[in-house]
N, C-alpha and C positions, 0 to 999 in steps of 0.2 A: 488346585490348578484351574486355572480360565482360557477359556475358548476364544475362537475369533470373534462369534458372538457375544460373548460376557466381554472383549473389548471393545467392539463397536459399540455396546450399549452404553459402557465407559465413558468412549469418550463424546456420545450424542449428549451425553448425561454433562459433562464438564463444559461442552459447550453452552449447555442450556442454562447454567450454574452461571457462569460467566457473565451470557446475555442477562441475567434475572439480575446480577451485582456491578453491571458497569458502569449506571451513573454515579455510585458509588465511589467506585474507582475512578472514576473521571474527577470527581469531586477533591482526590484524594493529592490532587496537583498541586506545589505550593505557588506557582511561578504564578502571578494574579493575569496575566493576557493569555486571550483564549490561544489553546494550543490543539495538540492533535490527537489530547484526549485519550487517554491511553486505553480503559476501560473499553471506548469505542472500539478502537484499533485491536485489541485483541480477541473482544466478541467478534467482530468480521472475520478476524483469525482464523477461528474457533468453527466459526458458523460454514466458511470454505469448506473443513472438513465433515460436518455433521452434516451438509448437502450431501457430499458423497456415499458418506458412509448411509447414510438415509435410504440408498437405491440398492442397497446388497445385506445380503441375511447374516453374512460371516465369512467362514471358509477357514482354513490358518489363520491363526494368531498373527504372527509374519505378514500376511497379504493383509490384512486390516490395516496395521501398526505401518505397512507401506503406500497404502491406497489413501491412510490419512496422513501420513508426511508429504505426498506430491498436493493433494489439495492445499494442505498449509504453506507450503513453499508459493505456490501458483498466486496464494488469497492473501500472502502476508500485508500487514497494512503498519507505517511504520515503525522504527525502532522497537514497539515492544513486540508487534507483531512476527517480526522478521526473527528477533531471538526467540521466540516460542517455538516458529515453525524449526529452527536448528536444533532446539532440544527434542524435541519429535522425530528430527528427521534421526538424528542419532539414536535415539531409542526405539526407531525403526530397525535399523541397522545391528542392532544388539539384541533382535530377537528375528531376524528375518529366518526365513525358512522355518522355525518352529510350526508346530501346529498347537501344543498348549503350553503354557506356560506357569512358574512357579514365582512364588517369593523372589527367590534370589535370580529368575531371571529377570524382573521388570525391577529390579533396584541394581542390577551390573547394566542393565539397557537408560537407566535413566542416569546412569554413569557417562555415558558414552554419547548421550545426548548434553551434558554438562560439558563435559569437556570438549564436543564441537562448536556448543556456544560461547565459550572464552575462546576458543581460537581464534572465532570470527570476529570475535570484536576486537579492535587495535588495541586500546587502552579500557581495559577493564576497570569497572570501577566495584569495590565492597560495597556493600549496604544496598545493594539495587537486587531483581529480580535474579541474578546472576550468584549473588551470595545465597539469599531463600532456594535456588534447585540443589547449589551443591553442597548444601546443608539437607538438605531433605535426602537427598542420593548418600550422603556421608551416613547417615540416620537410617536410612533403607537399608547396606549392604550390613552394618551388624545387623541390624535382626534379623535378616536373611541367615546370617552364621549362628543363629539360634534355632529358630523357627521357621521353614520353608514357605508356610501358609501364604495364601498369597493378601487375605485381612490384615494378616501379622505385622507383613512387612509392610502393606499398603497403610497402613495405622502408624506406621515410626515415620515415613514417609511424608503422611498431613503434618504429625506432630514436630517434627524436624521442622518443615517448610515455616509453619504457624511459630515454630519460636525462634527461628531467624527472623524471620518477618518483624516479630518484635525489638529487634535488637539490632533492624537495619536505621532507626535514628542515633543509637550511638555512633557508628559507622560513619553514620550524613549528617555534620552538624547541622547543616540547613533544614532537615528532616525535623533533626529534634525543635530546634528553635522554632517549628512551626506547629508543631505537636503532631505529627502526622508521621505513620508510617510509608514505605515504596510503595508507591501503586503499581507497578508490573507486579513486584512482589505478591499484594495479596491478590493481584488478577490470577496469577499462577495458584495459591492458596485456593480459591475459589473452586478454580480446572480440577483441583488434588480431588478437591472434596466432592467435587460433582461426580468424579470416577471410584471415588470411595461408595458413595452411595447406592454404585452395581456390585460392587464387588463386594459389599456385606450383608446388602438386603435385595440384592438384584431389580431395584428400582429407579427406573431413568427419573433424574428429577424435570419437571414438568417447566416447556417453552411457555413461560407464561405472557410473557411479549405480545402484543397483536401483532401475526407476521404480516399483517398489510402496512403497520407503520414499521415496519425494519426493512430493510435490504441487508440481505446476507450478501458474505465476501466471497460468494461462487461467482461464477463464470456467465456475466450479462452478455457474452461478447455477440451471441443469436437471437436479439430483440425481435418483438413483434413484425414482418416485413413489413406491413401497412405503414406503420411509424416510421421505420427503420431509412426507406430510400426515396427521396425526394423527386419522383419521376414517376413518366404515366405507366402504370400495369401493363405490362407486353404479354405476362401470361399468367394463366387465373390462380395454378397451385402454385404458392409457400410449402415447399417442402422439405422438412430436415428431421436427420436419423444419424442415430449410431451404431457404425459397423464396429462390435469384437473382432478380433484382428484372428484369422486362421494362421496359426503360427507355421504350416507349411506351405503359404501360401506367399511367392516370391513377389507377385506383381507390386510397380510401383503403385502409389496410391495418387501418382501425379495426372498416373495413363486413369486412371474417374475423375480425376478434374476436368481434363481433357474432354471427355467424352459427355461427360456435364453440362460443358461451354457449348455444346455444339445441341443440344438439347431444353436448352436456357439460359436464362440469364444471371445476375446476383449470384454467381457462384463465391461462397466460402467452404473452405475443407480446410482443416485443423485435425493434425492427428499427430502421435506418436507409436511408442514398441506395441501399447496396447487397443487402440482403437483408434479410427477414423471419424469424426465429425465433420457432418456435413451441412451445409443450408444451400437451398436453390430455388430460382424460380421456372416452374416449368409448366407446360399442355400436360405430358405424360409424367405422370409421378412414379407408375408402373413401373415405366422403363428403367428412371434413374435408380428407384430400389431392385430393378433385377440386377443391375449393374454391378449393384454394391452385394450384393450376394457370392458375386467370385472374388471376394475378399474374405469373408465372416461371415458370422450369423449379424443380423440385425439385432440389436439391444433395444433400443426405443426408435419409435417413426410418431410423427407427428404432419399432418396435409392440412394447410386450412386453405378455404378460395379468397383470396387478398380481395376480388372485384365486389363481394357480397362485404365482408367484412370492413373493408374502405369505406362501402355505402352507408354502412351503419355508425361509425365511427371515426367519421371523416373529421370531427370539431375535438374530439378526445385524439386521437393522434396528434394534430397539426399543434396541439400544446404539448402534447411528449417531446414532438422534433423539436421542440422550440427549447425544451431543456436539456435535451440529450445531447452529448459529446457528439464528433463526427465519428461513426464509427472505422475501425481501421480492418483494411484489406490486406490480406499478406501478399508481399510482392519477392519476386527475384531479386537478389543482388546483383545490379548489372550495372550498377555505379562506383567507385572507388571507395566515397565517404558520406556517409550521412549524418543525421543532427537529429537527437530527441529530445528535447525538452519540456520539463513540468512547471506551467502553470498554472492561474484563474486570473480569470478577466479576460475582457474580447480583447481590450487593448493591450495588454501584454502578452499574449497567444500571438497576437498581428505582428506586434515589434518583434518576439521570436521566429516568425516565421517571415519577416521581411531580411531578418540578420542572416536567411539560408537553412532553416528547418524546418526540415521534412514531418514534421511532428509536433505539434504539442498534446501531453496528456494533462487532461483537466487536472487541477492540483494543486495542492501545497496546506499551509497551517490551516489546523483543521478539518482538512480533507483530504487526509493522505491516501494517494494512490494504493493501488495493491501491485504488488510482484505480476501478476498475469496483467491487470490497467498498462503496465510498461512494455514487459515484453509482447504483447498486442501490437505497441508503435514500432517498438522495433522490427517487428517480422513485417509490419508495413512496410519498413525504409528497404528502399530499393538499393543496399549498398553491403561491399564487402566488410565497409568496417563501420560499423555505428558509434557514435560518442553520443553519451545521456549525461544531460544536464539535470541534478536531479533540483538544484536552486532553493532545499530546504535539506536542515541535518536532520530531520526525520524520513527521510527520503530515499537518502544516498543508501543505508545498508538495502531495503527493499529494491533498491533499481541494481544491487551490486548480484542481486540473487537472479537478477534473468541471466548473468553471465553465459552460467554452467547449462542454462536450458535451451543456447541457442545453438546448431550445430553447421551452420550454413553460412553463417557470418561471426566477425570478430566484432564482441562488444566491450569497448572502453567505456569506464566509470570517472565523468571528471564532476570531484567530490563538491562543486559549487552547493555553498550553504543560505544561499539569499538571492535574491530575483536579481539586485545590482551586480552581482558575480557572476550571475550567467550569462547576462547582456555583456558586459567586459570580455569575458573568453569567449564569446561572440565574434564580436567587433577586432577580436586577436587573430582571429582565425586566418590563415595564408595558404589559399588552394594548392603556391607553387611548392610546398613544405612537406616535407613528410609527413604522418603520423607521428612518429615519436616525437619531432620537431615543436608541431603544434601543439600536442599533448602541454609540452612544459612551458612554452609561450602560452596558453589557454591561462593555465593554473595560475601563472606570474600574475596576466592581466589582473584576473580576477581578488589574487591578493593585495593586489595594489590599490581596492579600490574599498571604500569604508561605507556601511549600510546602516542610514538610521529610520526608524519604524516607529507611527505614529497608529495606535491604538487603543482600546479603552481596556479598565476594568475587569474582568470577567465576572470578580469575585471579591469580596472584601477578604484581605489579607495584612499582613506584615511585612515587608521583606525590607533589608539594606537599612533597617532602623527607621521605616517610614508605616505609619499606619493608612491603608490605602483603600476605598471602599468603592462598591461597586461600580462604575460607571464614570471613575476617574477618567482622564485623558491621561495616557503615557506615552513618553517621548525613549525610545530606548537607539542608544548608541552602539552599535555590531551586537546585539541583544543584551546588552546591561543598563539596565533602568538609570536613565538618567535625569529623567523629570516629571516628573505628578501635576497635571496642570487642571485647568476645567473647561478652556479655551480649544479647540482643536487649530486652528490656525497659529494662533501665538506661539504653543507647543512646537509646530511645523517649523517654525522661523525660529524661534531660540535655540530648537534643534540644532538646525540646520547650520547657523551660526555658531555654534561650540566645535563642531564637528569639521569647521574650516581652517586651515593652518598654512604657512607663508608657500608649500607648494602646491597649494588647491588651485585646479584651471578647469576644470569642471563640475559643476551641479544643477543632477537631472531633478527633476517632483516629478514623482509619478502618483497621481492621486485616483483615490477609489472611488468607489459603485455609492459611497456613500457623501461623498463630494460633491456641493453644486460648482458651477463654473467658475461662479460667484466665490464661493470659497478660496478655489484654485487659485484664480488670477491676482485676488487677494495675498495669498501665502507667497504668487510670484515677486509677486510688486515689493513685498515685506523683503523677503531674501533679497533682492536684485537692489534695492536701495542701500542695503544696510555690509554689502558685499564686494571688494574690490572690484572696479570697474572691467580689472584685466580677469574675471573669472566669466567663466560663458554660463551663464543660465537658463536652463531648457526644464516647459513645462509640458508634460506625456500625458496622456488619460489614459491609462492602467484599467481602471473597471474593476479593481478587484476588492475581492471581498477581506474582511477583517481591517486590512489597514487602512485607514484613513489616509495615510502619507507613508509612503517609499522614497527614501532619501537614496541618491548617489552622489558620495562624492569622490572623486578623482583627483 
């Protein structure tokens, strides 16, 4: 049997396993243009939890196994991320309330996290990380029916996982033809083994990572104030704590925010069933921590003086602000409809928020949001019903997972897979329209409209019968590799011209961070010459990163 602590050490331990193997897994991608890294994406995962769990000694089995599915849920980062945190959450769920656990309960709980993960997904695919758990849960419950031990079972468990894992290229021709197994798949293999390594020798294996060069997938959302607020200091103390929530304890937690505001400034409070988070700025610190005292105990407090620490580090902030996101405030719903959308780049953040959104979260290829990054904007938008554009299919499951978290507003998921998608249901959008109305005009525009994406190599590779090596230029048509060039401009234009057909009347260029003017104006001139006269050609500066060219055509 194992404790809350023999699990929390588990899964600090699979975390760390993870982190230690995810370039690895990153590596492990056949598709040659950078993507969203999967490896990455599920160490963040991983790392949301083992933040938590890092602050608490144990306690039930159950409250572990739940403390670390709301972290994963909160931290997912995406597609693999998002299916991890549902197998957790379900394996939560399948042991909650216990205090210790056997064999055959953590192979019936990792059943139950298996089978929430195929629900979630619409079209399930074999040979992915999806085949490896329910193979490893299939391989868990017999030797549970043997042997209850919990090495026992936790042993058929790796060994299951490890020989799906092998036999997800027969599954994915694409797999085999590249020689490569799943990478979710052996990122979970990893997780197995990392939790293996407590529960046979009760040894965490070791964050070998420098955690100065990582950011883990916790909760940035209470940055340094110095950095954080572009405005002069009105009061000296930065101060935030967490109140435990006295569970006979009826008051709103709205009536301290309240009383917060009238005591300082920068007020943020962020809470749920189990605690209240707080940040402020205020003269009396005193006061605001007696305050929160008629709620709970205080968990952690932290006071620092902004006016001392500003002085010292006025030239190291003024470059954090300068890369940090705007951070988002929670606001009231006191509007009908709002807009979130995930971008990068200054200039496509601007075009989203000139189309009427309340919102952009930093984002997309290669730097996928997490679950908490979205639901952040959302509890910003001041409206009853929010629509999230997530404009990458890595994306859309993580923004589909704030749904259930929100309980103050209605959050719609319109599944745009590409930056040109979400500018289109944009541009669809009819204030005088229902919801449901616009929903299905949103989605129509958006599939009306065809994305082609101009980027490079990441990696030498093979794919579609071409051999393709690092630092190629690819021209890919709605993401199917259509051209291998060496020209980045040519690429843009030959593109762009395949991809025109007798009802084409618009095409946007939206060109990146890595563009000179010079380039652009070029790629315009190229298109707009070689393009019927009756098509409208409009050139954007986008700013963003990875793609060189953002094609829309309409």
């Amino acid at each position: 049997m194992i404790n809350g602590s023999d699990l929390r050490n588990a899964m600090i331990s699979g975390a760390n396993n993870i982190l230690k193997h995810k370039t690895s897994v990153d590596e492990l991608n056949i598709f040659p243009v950078p993507d969203g890294d999967t490896g990455t994406n599920m160490s963040m995962t991983m790392s949301a939890a083992a933040a938590e769990l890092s602050k608490a000694q144990g306690g039930k089995a159950g409250d572990v196994a739940h403390t670390a599915a709301s972290a994963l849920l909160r931290g997912a980062r995406g597609n693999s991320g998002v299916i991890l945190s549902l197998l957790f959450r379900g394996f939560s769920k399948g042991i909650e309330g216990i205090d210790e656990v056997g064999g055959a309960d953590l192979a019936n709980a990792l059943g139950m996290g298996v089978e929430a993960a195929y629900k979630a997904v619409m079209k399930p695919t074999e040979g992915t990380i999806l085949t490896v758990s329910r193979v490893a849960s299939e391989k868990g419950k017999a030797a549970a029916a043997i042997d209850d031990d919990v090495v026992y079972v936790w042993s058929a468990i790796c060994k299951g996982a490890a020989e799906a894992l092998e036999e997800t290229p027969e599954l994915l021709p694409v797999l085999k033809k590249a020689g490569v197994v799943d990478a979710g798949g052996q990122g979970l293999c990893y997780i197995f083994d990392g939790m293996m390594s407590v529960f046979r020798d009760h040894t965490i294996i070791a964050n070998e990572i420098d955690p100065s060069a990582e950011k883990a997938g916790s909760d940035d959302f209470f940055r340094n104030a110095a950095a954080e607020f572009d405005q002069d200091i009105h009061f000296t103390y930065c101060t935030e704590f967490i109140v435990g929530r006295d569970p006979e304890c009826k008051k709103d937690s709205q009536e301290l925010r309240a009383y917060l505001e009238t005591i300082g400034d920068c007020v943020v409070l962020v809470d749920d069933d189990e605690i209240i988070k707080v940040h402020v700025h205020t003269e009396g610190p005193g006061n605001a921590l007696q305050s929160a005292l008629e709620y709970g105990q205080l968990l952690t407090v932290k006071i620092e003086n902004m006016k001392e620490q500003h002085r010292k580090a006025a030239e190291a902030n003024e470059e954090a602000k300068a890369k940090a996101s705007t951070p988002f405030t929670p606001a009231d719903p006191v509007e009908e409809v709002g807009f979130v959308a995930v971008a990068a780049g200054e200039g496509l953040q601007t075009l989203f928020t000139d189309l009427g959104c309340t919102h952009v979260v930093s984002g997309g290829q290669t730097m996928n949001p997490s679950t908490n990054d979205i639901l952040a904007a959302v509890l910003a938008t001041p409206a009853k019903t929010v629509l999230i554009l997530p404009n990458n299919k890595n994306i859309i499951m993580a923004a589909e997972q704030t749904i259930p978290l929100v309980a103050d507003r209605k959050v719609i998921v319109l599944p745009t897979r590409t930056i040109p998608q979400g500018l289109s249901a944009m541009l669809a959008y009819d204030p005088d329209a229902t919801t449901e109305v616009n929903t299905v005009n949103m989605m129509e525009a958006a599939g009306g409209v065809a994305t082609g994406t101009v980027t490079f190599a990441a990696r030498d590779s093979e794919f579609g019968g071409h051999k393709i090596k690092q630092g190629d230029i690819l021209g890919l048509n709605n993401g199917k590799m259509e051209l291998i060039e060496k020209d980045i401009v040519h690429t843009c234009s030959k593109l762009t011209r395949s991809m025109v057909n007798r009802g084409t009347s618009f095409i946007t260029i939206i060109y990146g961070s890595d563009i000179t003017e010079a380039q652009a104006n070029d790629a315009y001139n190229r298109i707009k010459s070689r393009v019927s006269g009756d098509i409208e050609v409009t050139l954007v500066n986008g700013g963003q990163p990875v793609y060189y060219f953002i094609i829309s055509v309409e």
